[in-house]
C-alpha positions in Angstrom: 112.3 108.5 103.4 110.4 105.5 104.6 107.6 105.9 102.2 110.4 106.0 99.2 112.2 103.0 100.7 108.1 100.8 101.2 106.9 102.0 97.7 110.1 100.1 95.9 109.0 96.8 97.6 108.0 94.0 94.8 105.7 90.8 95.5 108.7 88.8 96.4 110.2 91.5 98.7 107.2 91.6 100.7 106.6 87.6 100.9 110.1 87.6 101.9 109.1 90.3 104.8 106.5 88.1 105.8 107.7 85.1 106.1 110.6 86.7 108.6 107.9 88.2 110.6 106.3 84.9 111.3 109.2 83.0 111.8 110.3 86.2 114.4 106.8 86.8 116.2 105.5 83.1 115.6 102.0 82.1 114.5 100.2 82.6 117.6 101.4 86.3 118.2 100.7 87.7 114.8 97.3 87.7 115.6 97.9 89.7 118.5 100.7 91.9 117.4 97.9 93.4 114.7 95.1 93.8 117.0 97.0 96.1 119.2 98.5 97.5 116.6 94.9 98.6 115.0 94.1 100.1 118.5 96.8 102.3 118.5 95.8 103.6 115.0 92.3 103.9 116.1 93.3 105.9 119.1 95.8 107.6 117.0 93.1 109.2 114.7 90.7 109.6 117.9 93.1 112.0 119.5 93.7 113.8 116.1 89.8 114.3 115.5 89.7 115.8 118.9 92.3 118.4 118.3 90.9 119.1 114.6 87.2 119.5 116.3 89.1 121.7 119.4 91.0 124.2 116.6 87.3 124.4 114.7 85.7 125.5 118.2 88.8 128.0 118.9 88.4 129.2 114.9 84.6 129.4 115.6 85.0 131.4 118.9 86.9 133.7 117.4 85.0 134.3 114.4 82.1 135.3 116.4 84.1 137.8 118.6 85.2 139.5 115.2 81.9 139.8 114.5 80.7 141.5 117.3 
């Protein structure tokens, strides 16, 4: 539903969008607001590489004990 409603947005729509961010968050916090923001992503797709990697070893694991 979100991605419907974000993939209609035109260039003006997402100036507009902008420019109410700023004049919410202000000029100095922007800068800040984004940082943190791309450390929760990065941890984000940290935590979901470690539970890939954990259901490849339990996959693995059991692969071997069918072989046996």
């Amino acid at each position: 539903m979100i991605t419907a409603f974000l993939g209609n947005l035109r260039g003006w729509e997402w100036i507009i969008i902008l420019v109410v961010i700023l004049l919410l968050f202000g000029g100095k916090k922007i800068p800040e607001l984004m940082r943190s923001m791309g450390k929760g992503i990065k941890s984000f797709k940290a935590g979901l590489n470690d539970v890939a990697d954990e259901i490849d070893d339990n996959q693995s694991k059991g692969a071997s004990k069918n072989d046996k």
